[in-house]
C-alpha positions as CSV (number, residue, x, y, z in Angstrom):
1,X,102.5,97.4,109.1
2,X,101.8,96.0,105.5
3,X,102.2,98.7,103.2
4,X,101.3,98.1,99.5
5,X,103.2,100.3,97.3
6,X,102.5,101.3,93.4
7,X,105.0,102.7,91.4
8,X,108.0,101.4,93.4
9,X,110.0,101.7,90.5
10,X,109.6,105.1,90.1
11,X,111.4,108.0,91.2
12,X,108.9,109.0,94.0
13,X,107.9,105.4,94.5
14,X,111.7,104.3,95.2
15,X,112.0,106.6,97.9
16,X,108.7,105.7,99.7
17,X,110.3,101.8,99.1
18,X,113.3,102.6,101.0
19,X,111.8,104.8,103.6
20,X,109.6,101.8,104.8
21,X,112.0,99.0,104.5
22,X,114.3,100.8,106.7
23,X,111.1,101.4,109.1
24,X,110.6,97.7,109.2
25,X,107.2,97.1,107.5
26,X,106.5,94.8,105.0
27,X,105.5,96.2,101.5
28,X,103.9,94.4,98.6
29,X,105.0,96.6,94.9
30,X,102.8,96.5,92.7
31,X,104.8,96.1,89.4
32,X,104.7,95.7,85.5
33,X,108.0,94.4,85.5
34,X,109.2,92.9,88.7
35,X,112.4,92.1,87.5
36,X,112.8,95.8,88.0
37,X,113.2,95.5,91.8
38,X,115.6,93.5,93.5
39,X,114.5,90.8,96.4
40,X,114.8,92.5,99.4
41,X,113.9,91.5,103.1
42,X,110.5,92.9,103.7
43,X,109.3,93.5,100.4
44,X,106.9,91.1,98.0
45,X,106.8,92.2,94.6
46,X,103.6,91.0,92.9
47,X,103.2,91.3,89.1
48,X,100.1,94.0,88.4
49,X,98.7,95.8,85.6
50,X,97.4,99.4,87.6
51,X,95.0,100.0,85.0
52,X,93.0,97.1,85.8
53,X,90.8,97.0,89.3
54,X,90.6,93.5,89.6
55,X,94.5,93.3,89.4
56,X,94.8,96.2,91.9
57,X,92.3,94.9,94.4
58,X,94.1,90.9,94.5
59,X,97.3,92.8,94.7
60,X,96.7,94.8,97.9
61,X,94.2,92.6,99.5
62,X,95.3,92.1,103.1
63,X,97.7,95.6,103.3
64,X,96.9,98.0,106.1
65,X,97.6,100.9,103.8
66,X,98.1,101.7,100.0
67,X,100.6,104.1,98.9
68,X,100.0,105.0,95.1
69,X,103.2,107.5,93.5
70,X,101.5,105.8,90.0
71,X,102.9,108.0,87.2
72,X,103.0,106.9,83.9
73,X,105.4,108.8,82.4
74,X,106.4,112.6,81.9
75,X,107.5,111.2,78.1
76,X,103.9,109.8,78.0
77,X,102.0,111.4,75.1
78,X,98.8,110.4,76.7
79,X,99.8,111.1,80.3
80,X,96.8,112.9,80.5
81,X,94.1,110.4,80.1
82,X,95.9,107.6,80.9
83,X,96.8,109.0,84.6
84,X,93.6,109.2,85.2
85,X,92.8,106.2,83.9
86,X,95.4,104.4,86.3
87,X,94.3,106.5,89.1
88,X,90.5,105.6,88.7
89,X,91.5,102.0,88.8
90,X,93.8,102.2,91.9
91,X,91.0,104.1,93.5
92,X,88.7,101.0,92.7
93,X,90.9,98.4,93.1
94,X,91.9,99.4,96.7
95,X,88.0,100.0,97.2
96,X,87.1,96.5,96.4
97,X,90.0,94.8,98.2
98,X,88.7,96.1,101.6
99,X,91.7,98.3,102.3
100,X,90.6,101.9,103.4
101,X,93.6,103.7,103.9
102,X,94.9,105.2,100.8
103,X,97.9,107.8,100.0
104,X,97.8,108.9,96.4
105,X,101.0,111.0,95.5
106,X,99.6,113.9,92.9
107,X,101.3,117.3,91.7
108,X,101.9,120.8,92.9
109,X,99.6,122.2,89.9
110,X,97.3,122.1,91.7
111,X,98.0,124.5,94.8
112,X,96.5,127.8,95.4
113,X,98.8,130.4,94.6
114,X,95.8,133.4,94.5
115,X,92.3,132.9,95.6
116,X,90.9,131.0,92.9
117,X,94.1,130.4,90.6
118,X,96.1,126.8,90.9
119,X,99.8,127.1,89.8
120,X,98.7,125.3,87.1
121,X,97.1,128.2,85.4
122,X,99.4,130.8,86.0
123,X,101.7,131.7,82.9
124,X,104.9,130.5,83.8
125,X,103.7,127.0,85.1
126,X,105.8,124.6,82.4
127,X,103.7,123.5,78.9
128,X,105.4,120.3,79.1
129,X,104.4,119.5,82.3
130,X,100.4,120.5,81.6
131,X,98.8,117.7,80.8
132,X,99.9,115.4,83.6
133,X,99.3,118.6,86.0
134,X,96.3,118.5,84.5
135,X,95.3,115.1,85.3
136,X,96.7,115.1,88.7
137,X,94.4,118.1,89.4
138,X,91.2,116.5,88.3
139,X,92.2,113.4,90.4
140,X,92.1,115.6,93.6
141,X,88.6,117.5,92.5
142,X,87.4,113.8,92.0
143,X,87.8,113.3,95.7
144,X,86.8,116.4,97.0
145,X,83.6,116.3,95.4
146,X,83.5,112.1,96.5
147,X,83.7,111.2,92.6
148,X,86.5,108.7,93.5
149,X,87.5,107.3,97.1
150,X,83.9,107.0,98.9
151,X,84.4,104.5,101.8
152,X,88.5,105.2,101.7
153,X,90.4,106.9,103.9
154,X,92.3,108.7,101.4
155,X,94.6,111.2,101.4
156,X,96.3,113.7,98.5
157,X,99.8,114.8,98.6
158,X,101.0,117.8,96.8
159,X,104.8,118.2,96.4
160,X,106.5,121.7,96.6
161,X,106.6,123.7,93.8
162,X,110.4,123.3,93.9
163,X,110.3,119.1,94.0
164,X,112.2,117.7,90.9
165,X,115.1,115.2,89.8
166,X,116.5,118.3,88.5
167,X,116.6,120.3,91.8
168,X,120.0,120.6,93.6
169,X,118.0,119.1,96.5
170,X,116.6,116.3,95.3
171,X,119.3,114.1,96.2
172,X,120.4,116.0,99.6
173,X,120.6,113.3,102.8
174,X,117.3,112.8,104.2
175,X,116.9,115.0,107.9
176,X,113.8,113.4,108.3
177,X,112.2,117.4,108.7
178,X,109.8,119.0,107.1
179,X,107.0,121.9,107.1
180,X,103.3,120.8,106.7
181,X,101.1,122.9,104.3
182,X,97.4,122.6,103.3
183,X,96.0,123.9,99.4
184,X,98.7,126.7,98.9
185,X,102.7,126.0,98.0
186,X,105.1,126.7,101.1
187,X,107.7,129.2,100.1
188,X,111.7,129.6,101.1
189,X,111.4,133.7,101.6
190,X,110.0,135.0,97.8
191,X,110.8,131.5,96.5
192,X,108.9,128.4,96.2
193,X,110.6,125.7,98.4
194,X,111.4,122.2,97.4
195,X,112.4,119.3,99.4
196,X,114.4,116.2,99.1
197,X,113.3,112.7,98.0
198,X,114.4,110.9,101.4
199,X,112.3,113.7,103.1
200,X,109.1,113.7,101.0
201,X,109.2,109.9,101.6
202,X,109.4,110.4,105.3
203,X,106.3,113.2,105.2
204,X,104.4,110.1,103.2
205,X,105.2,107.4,105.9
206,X,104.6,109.6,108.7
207,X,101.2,110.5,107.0
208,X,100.8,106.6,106.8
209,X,101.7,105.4,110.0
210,X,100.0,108.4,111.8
211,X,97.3,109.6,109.8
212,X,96.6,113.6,109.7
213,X,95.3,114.7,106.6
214,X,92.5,112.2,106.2
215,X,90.1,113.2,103.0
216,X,92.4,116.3,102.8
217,X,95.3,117.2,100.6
218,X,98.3,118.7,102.2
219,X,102.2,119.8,100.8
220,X,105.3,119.5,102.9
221,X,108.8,121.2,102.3
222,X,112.1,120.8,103.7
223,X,112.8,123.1,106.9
Protein backbone atom coordinates (compact mmCIF):
# COMPACT_ATOMS: atom_id res chain seq x y z
CA UNK A 1 0.00 0.00 0.00
CA UNK A 2 1.26 3.77 -0.51
CA UNK A 3 0.78 5.38 2.67
CA UNK A 4 1.42 9.27 2.70
CA UNK A 5 2.48 10.26 6.07
CA UNK A 6 2.47 13.99 7.74
CA UNK A 7 4.32 14.72 10.57
CA UNK A 8 6.82 11.85 10.30
CA UNK A 9 9.17 13.76 12.24
CA UNK A 10 7.17 13.93 15.09
CA UNK A 11 6.74 11.87 18.01
CA UNK A 12 3.43 10.17 16.95
CA UNK A 13 4.31 10.48 13.35
CA UNK A 14 7.77 8.54 13.86
CA UNK A 15 6.10 5.72 15.23
CA UNK A 16 3.33 5.41 12.48
CA UNK A 17 6.83 5.68 10.04
CA UNK A 18 8.33 2.75 11.50
CA UNK A 19 5.19 0.70 11.97
CA UNK A 20 4.65 0.83 8.07
CA UNK A 21 8.13 0.37 6.85
CA UNK A 22 8.45 -2.68 8.82
CA UNK A 23 4.88 -3.71 7.24
CA UNK A 24 6.40 -3.21 3.82
CA UNK A 25 4.43 -0.26 2.31
CA UNK A 26 5.79 2.47 0.74
CA UNK A 27 5.23 5.95 2.49
CA UNK A 28 5.68 9.43 1.07
CA UNK A 29 6.53 12.14 4.44
CA UNK A 30 5.43 15.06 4.02
CA UNK A 31 8.13 17.30 5.50
CA UNK A 32 9.36 20.95 6.17
CA UNK A 33 12.69 19.79 6.61
CA UNK A 34 13.59 16.56 4.93
CA UNK A 35 16.87 16.47 6.08
CA UNK A 36 15.21 15.52 9.20
CA UNK A 37 14.54 11.94 8.11
CA UNK A 38 16.98 9.63 6.94
CA UNK A 39 16.71 7.67 3.33
CA UNK A 40 15.23 4.58 4.11
CA UNK A 41 14.01 1.65 1.78
CA UNK A 42 10.36 2.34 1.32
CA UNK A 43 9.97 5.77 2.21
CA UNK A 44 9.96 9.13 -0.26
CA UNK A 45 10.25 12.14 1.60
CA UNK A 46 8.84 15.05 -0.37
CA UNK A 47 9.47 18.67 0.78
CA UNK A 48 5.75 20.31 1.85
CA UNK A 49 4.52 23.22 3.58
CA UNK A 50 1.03 21.54 5.51
CA UNK A 51 -0.51 24.72 5.67
CA UNK A 52 -0.87 25.12 2.02
CA UNK A 53 -3.57 22.74 -0.02
CA UNK A 54 -1.96 22.86 -3.12
CA UNK A 55 1.31 21.64 -1.57
CA UNK A 56 -0.67 18.87 0.40
CA UNK A 57 -2.66 17.73 -2.55
CA UNK A 58 0.77 17.30 -5.21
CA UNK A 59 2.28 15.71 -2.22
CA UNK A 60 -0.18 12.79 -1.66
CA UNK A 61 -1.40 12.53 -5.11
CA UNK A 62 -1.29 8.88 -5.98
CA UNK A 63 -1.29 7.45 -2.07
CA UNK A 64 -3.96 4.86 -1.18
CA UNK A 65 -4.24 6.41 2.21
CA UNK A 66 -3.24 9.69 4.25
CA UNK A 67 -2.13 9.42 7.73
CA UNK A 68 -1.96 13.11 9.30
CA UNK A 69 -0.25 13.06 13.23
CA UNK A 70 0.24 17.10 12.07
CA UNK A 71 1.07 18.85 15.32
CA UNK A 72 2.66 21.99 15.38
CA UNK A 73 4.05 22.20 18.48
CA UNK A 74 2.92 21.90 22.29
CA UNK A 75 5.67 25.07 22.70
CA UNK A 76 3.56 26.73 19.97
CA UNK A 77 1.99 29.94 21.27
CA UNK A 78 -0.50 29.85 18.52
CA UNK A 79 -1.12 26.13 18.52
CA UNK A 80 -4.51 26.91 18.65
CA UNK A 81 -5.25 28.60 15.41
CA UNK A 82 -2.59 27.46 13.63
CA UNK A 83 -3.66 23.56 14.19
CA UNK A 84 -6.50 24.23 12.77
CA UNK A 85 -5.21 26.05 10.16
CA UNK A 86 -2.84 22.97 9.13
CA UNK A 87 -5.67 20.66 9.65
CA UNK A 88 -8.14 22.55 7.31
CA UNK A 89 -5.44 22.43 4.71
CA UNK A 90 -4.60 18.74 4.96
CA UNK A 91 -8.26 18.12 4.90
CA UNK A 92 -8.27 20.09 1.50
CA UNK A 93 -5.29 19.11 0.19
CA UNK A 94 -5.99 15.29 0.41
CA UNK A 95 -9.65 16.35 -0.97
CA UNK A 96 -8.31 17.75 -4.14
CA UNK A 97 -5.62 15.12 -4.76
CA UNK A 98 -8.27 12.44 -5.20
CA UNK A 99 -7.22 10.44 -2.21
CA UNK A 100 -10.31 9.43 0.00
CA UNK A 101 -8.97 7.61 2.84
CA UNK A 102 -7.76 9.78 5.52
CA UNK A 103 -6.48 9.15 9.32
CA UNK A 104 -6.11 12.40 11.18
CA UNK A 105 -4.38 11.74 14.70
CA UNK A 106 -6.30 14.37 17.25
CA UNK A 107 -6.40 14.45 21.23
CA UNK A 108 -8.07 12.73 24.15
CA UNK A 109 -9.77 16.27 25.10
CA UNK A 110 -12.11 15.54 23.48
CA UNK A 111 -13.63 12.14 24.95
CA UNK A 112 -16.77 11.90 26.90
CA UNK A 113 -16.01 11.49 30.38
CA UNK A 114 -20.03 12.41 31.62
CA UNK A 115 -22.86 12.84 29.30
CA UNK A 116 -22.21 16.06 27.84
CA UNK A 117 -18.69 16.92 29.46
CA UNK A 118 -15.27 16.27 27.19
CA UNK A 119 -12.19 15.81 29.42
CA UNK A 120 -11.29 18.92 28.17
CA UNK A 121 -13.61 20.74 30.39
CA UNK A 122 -13.32 19.06 33.49
CA UNK A 123 -11.08 20.95 36.11
CA UNK A 124 -8.08 18.96 36.25
CA UNK A 125 -7.61 18.61 32.40
CA UNK A 126 -3.92 20.50 32.02
CA UNK A 127 -3.99 24.59 31.16
CA UNK A 128 -1.03 24.11 29.20
CA UNK A 129 -2.35 21.68 27.17
CA UNK A 130 -5.85 23.76 26.39
CA UNK A 131 -5.45 25.36 23.52
CA UNK A 132 -4.20 22.61 21.28
CA UNK A 133 -7.01 20.31 23.10
CA UNK A 134 -8.99 22.84 22.05
CA UNK A 135 -8.27 22.88 18.51
CA UNK A 136 -8.05 19.17 18.17
CA UNK A 137 -11.67 19.17 19.53
CA UNK A 138 -13.10 21.59 17.01
CA UNK A 139 -11.28 19.59 14.19
CA UNK A 140 -13.41 16.51 15.15
CA UNK A 141 -16.91 18.66 15.51
CA UNK A 142 -15.85 19.97 11.96
CA UNK A 143 -16.28 16.45 10.69
CA UNK A 144 -19.07 15.36 12.48
CA UNK A 145 -21.19 18.01 11.41
CA UNK A 146 -19.36 17.53 7.48
CA UNK A 147 -17.62 21.06 7.88
CA UNK A 148 -14.32 19.43 6.84
CA UNK A 149 -13.82 15.90 5.08
CA UNK A 150 -17.09 15.67 2.66
CA UNK A 151 -16.15 13.08 -0.06
CA UNK A 152 -13.20 11.53 2.36
CA UNK A 153 -13.24 8.58 4.06
CA UNK A 154 -11.89 9.95 7.16
CA UNK A 155 -11.34 8.77 10.26
CA UNK A 156 -10.46 10.55 14.03
CA UNK A 157 -8.22 8.96 16.53
CA UNK A 158 -8.36 9.88 20.07
CA UNK A 159 -5.38 8.74 22.20
CA UNK A 160 -5.89 7.47 25.93
CA UNK A 161 -6.06 9.81 28.37
CA UNK A 162 -2.78 8.32 29.76
CA UNK A 163 -0.75 8.64 26.17
CA UNK A 164 2.39 10.90 26.69
CA UNK A 165 6.42 11.07 26.16
CA UNK A 166 6.30 11.40 29.79
CA UNK A 167 4.37 8.13 30.60
CA UNK A 168 6.44 5.07 31.87
CA UNK A 169 4.73 3.43 28.88
CA UNK A 170 5.46 5.26 26.23
CA UNK A 171 8.53 3.64 25.32
CA UNK A 172 7.38 -0.10 26.44
CA UNK A 173 8.09 -2.83 23.32
CA UNK A 174 5.29 -2.79 21.01
CA UNK A 175 2.81 -6.24 21.68
CA UNK A 176 0.98 -5.21 18.85
CA UNK A 177 -2.51 -5.37 21.42
CA UNK A 178 -4.77 -3.14 22.13
CA UNK A 179 -8.56 -2.36 23.33
CA UNK A 180 -10.84 -0.43 20.84
CA UNK A 181 -13.04 2.46 22.27
CA UNK A 182 -15.50 4.85 20.68
CA UNK A 183 -16.22 8.84 22.25
CA UNK A 184 -15.39 7.92 26.04
CA UNK A 185 -11.55 7.32 27.46
CA UNK A 186 -10.90 3.40 28.20
CA UNK A 187 -9.77 3.04 31.78
CA UNK A 188 -7.10 0.60 33.70
CA UNK A 189 -9.59 -0.14 36.85
CA UNK A 190 -10.34 3.72 38.44
CA UNK A 191 -7.51 4.97 36.16
CA UNK A 192 -7.32 6.25 32.83
CA UNK A 193 -5.18 3.85 30.56
CA UNK A 194 -2.44 4.77 28.33
CA UNK A 195 -0.73 2.90 25.74
CA UNK A 196 2.68 2.69 24.12
CA UNK A 197 3.90 4.48 20.95
CA UNK A 198 4.73 1.17 18.95
CA UNK A 199 1.13 0.06 19.85
CA UNK A 200 -0.85 3.23 19.03
CA UNK A 201 1.05 3.06 15.69
CA UNK A 202 -0.12 -0.46 15.14
CA UNK A 203 -4.06 0.52 16.14
CA UNK A 204 -3.37 3.45 13.27
CA UNK A 205 -2.17 0.96 10.59
CA UNK A 206 -4.54 -1.68 11.41
CA UNK A 207 -7.25 1.15 11.13
CA UNK A 208 -5.51 1.87 7.66
CA UNK A 209 -5.10 -1.27 6.12
CA UNK A 210 -8.45 -2.54 7.39
CA UNK A 211 -10.74 0.21 7.75
CA UNK A 212 -13.34 0.16 10.91
CA UNK A 213 -14.06 3.41 12.12
CA UNK A 214 -14.97 5.13 8.85
CA UNK A 215 -16.45 8.89 9.60
CA UNK A 216 -16.13 7.86 13.28
CA UNK A 217 -13.68 8.61 15.98
CA UNK A 218 -12.52 5.84 18.05
CA UNK A 219 -9.52 5.56 21.21
CA UNK A 220 -7.50 2.42 21.76
CA UNK A 221 -5.33 1.47 24.92
CA UNK A 222 -2.92 -1.03 25.63
CA UNK A 223 -4.50 -4.55 26.97
Amino acid sequence: MKIALIGATGYVGAAVLEEALARGHAVTALARTPEKLAPRPGLTVVKADVTDAAAVAAAVTGADAVISAYNPGWTDPEIHDNFLKGAKAIDAGVAASGVKRLLVVGGAGSLYVAPGVQLIDTEHFPKDYFAGADAARKLLAAYLAGEVGAGLDWTFLSPPVMFSLASPLAHAPRTGKYRVGADTPLMDGATPAGISEADLAAAIVDEIERPAHVKKRFTVASA
